[in-house]
N, C-alpha and C positions, 0 to 999 in steps of 0.2 A: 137728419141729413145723411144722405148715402156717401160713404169713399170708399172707391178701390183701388186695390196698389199689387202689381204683377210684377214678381221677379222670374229671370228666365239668365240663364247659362246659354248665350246665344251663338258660342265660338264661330267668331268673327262679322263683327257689326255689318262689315261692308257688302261680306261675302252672300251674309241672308238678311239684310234688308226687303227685299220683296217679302219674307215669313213674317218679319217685324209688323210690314206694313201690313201685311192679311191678317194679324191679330190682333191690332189696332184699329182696322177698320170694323172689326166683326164685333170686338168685343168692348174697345175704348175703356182699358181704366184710368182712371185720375194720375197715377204714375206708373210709370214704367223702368226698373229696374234691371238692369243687364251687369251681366259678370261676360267676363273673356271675350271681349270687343275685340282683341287682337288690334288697337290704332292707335297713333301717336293724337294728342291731343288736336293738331292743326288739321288732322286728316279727319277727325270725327264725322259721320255725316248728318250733322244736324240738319239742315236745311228741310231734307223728307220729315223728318220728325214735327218740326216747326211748320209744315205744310198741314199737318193733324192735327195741331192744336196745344202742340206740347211748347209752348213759346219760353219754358224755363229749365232749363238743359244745365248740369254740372256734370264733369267728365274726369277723367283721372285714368288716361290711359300710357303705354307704350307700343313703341313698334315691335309687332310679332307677337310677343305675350300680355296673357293677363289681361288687365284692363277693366275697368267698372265705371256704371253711368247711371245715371236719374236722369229721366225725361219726364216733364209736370206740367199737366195742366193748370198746376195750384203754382203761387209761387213761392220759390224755394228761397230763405233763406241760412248762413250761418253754415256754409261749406266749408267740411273739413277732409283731412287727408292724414291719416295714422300710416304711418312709416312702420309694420310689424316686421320684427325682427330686424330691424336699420339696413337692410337688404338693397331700399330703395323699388321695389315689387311694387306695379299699380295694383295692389290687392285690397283695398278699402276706401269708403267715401261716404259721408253724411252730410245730411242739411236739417234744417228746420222747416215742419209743415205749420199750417193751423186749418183745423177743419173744424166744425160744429163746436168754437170756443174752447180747442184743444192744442196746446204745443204740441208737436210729437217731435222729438228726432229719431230720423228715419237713417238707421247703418245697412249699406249694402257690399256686402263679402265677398269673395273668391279666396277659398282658403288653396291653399297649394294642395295638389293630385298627391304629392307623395311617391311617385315613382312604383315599381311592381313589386319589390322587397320591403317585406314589412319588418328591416333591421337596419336600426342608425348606423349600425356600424360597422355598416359595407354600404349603404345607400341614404349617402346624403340629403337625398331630396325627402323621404322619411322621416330624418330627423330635423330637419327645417320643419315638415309637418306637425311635428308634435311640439316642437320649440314657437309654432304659430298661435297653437292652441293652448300652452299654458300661456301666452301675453292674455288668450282672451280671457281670460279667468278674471280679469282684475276689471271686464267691462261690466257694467250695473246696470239693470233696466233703471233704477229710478235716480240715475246718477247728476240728474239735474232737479234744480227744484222748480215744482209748478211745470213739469216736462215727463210724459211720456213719454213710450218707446216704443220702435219698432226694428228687430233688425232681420233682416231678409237675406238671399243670396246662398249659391252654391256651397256649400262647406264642405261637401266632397266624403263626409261620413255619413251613415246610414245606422246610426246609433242604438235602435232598437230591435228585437228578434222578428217581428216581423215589419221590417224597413225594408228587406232584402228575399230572396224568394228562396233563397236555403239556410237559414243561420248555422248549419252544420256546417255546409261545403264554403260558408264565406269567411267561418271564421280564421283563416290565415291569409287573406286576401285584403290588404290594401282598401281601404274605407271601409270594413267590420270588425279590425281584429280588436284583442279587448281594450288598447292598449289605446285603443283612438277613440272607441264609443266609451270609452268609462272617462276619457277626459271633455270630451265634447257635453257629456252630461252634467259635469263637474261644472263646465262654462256656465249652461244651465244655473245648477242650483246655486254656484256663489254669488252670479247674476242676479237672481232673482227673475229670468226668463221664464215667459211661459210657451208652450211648444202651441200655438194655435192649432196646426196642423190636424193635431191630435187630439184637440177639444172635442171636437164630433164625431171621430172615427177610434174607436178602441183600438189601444194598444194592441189587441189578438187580430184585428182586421191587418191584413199585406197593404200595401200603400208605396208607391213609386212615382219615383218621378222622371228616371232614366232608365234608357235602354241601350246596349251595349251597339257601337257601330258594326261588331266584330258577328255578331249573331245574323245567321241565315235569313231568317226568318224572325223579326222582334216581337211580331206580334202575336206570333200561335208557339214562339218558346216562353214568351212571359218571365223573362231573368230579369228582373228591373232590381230596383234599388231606392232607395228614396234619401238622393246627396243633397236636395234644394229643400231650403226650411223659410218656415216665415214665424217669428216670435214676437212676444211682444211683454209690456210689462203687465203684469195683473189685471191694471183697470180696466186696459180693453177688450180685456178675454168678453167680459157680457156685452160689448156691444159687436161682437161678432156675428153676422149671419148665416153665412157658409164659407168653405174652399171648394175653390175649381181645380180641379189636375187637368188640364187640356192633354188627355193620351191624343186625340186624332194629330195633335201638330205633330209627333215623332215621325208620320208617315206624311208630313208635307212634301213639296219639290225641294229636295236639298237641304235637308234636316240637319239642327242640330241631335243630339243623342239626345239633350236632356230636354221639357217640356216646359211650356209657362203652368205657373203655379199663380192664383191669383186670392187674393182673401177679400173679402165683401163687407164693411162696416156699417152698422147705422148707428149715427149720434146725434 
C-alpha cells in the first residue's frame, strides 16, 4: 500500500493557494503538511482543499504569524497542540494516521527563524530558538505504544556540512552555527529519530530545500539550505521508497523560498 505525505513552509496559506492548488493537482499526496499559513483558524481556506479531496483538515493557526496544518485524504484522528515554550506560538500540531495497518502520529513543526544575530543575549528571538529546541529533546519517535512516527516541517536549521552550500561561510549565520545543528542533532539522537531525508542521499551529497528571497538570481547562484526535514521512527526507514525536493516550485508564480519536500511509502 502506497502513502505520501508533503510538507512545504508555504508563507501564507492564502496568499499562495493557487501554488498549493498546482501541487496538489500535479502531484496529489495522501497529506499535505504546511508551516507559516500566516491565518487565524476561522480564516483557514479550507473549502479549496476539500474541493481535492482533502476532506480531513486540522489547523493551528494565528493572525499574521506562524501557523501549521494537515490536510488528508486519510482520516485524521487524536489532534494535538503543544504549546513550546508557553509563548502560546501556533508552531506545532499532530494527529493520528493509519495506513497499511499502521498507527503513525504524524508532528508537523515551524520551529522559530531565530532572528539575524546568532547571540541570546542581545537577540531574543535566538534565544527563544534554542529554548525551542531543547523542549524538543524530550520528544521520542517511539513515544507511544503500538504507534509510529513521523515528524515533518520547517525547523529552520540545516544541521549538516553539506545541508548548506558553504559550511565555512554559514558557520556564524543563523540556522548553521554550531550551536543550533549540534542541538537539532541531539533532538535527533535522544529521540530516536531517523533523518529519512538522508537515507538515500549521503551525507557528502548538497541537498536543499530553500532559496533565499534576497538572491538575484536563485537558480544559477545555488545558496540553498536544507531547513525542511521529514523523520521518522526506525521502522519506517525500510519501507521508504524515495524523497522528492520539487526545486521547480521555488521559480513558481509567487513563490515561497522554501519548496515541497515530499517522502513516498510502501507498506
Amino acid at each position: 500500500m502506497s502513502f505520501s505525505i508533503t510538507t512545504w513552509n508555504i508563507n501564507s496559506v492564502r496568499l499562495r493557494m493557487p501554488i498549493v492548488e498546482q501541487l496538489v493537482l500535479k502531484h496529489r499526496p495522501d497529506i499535505l503538511c504546511l508551516q507559516e499559513t500566516k491565518v487565524p483558524n476561522e480564516l483557514f481556506p479550507a473549502a479549496p482543499l476539500r474541493a481535492m479531496g482533502y476532506d480531513h483538515i486540522i489547523i493551528h493557526g494565528q493572525k499574521g504569524y506562524h501557523g501549521v496544518a494537515i490536510a488528508s485524504r486519510i482520516p485524521l484522528t487524536e489532534d494535538h497542540r503543544q504549546d513550546y515554550c508557553g509563548v502560546g506560538d501556533a508552531r506545532h500540531i499532530s494527529a493520528i494516521v493509519e495506513r497499511g495497518n499502521r498507527r503513525i502520529r504524524l508532528h508537523n513543526f515551524y520551529v522559530p527563524a531565530g532572528g539575524d544575530e546568532p547571540d541570546r543575549t542581545i537577540n531574543p528571538k535566538f534565544g527563544h530558538k534554542l529554548d525551542f529546541i531543547e523542549e524538543m529533546k524530550q520528544l521520542k519517535a517511539n513515544g507511544e505504544a503500538n504507534t509510529s512516527a513521523i515528524l515533518v516541517g520547517d525547523l529552520n536549521i540545516a544541521p549538516l556540512e553539506h545541508d548548506v552550500w558553504s559550511h565555512k561561510q554559514l558557520l556564524k549565520i543563523v540556522s548553521h552555527t554550531p550551536v543550533e545543528t549540534d542541538g537539532l542533532l541531539e533532538v535527533m539522537k535522544r529521540g530516536g529519530w531517523h533523518d529519512l531525508m538522508r537515507q538515500h542521499v549521503p551525507a557528502s551529497e548538497k541537498l536543499y530545500t530553500w532559496w533565499s528571497y534576497r538572491a538575484k538570481d536563485w537558480e544559477a547562484a545555488d545558496r540553498g539550505r536544507r531547513l525542511d526535514h521529514i523523520w521518522s521512527s526506525p521502522d519506517l526507514g525500510p519501507h521508504l521508497k524515495r524523497i522528492e525536493i520539487l526545486k521547480e516550485a521555488r521559480g513558481w508564480d509567487r513563490p515561497s523560498d522554501h519548496v515541497p519536500v515530499t517522502a513516498h511509502f510502501d507498506f
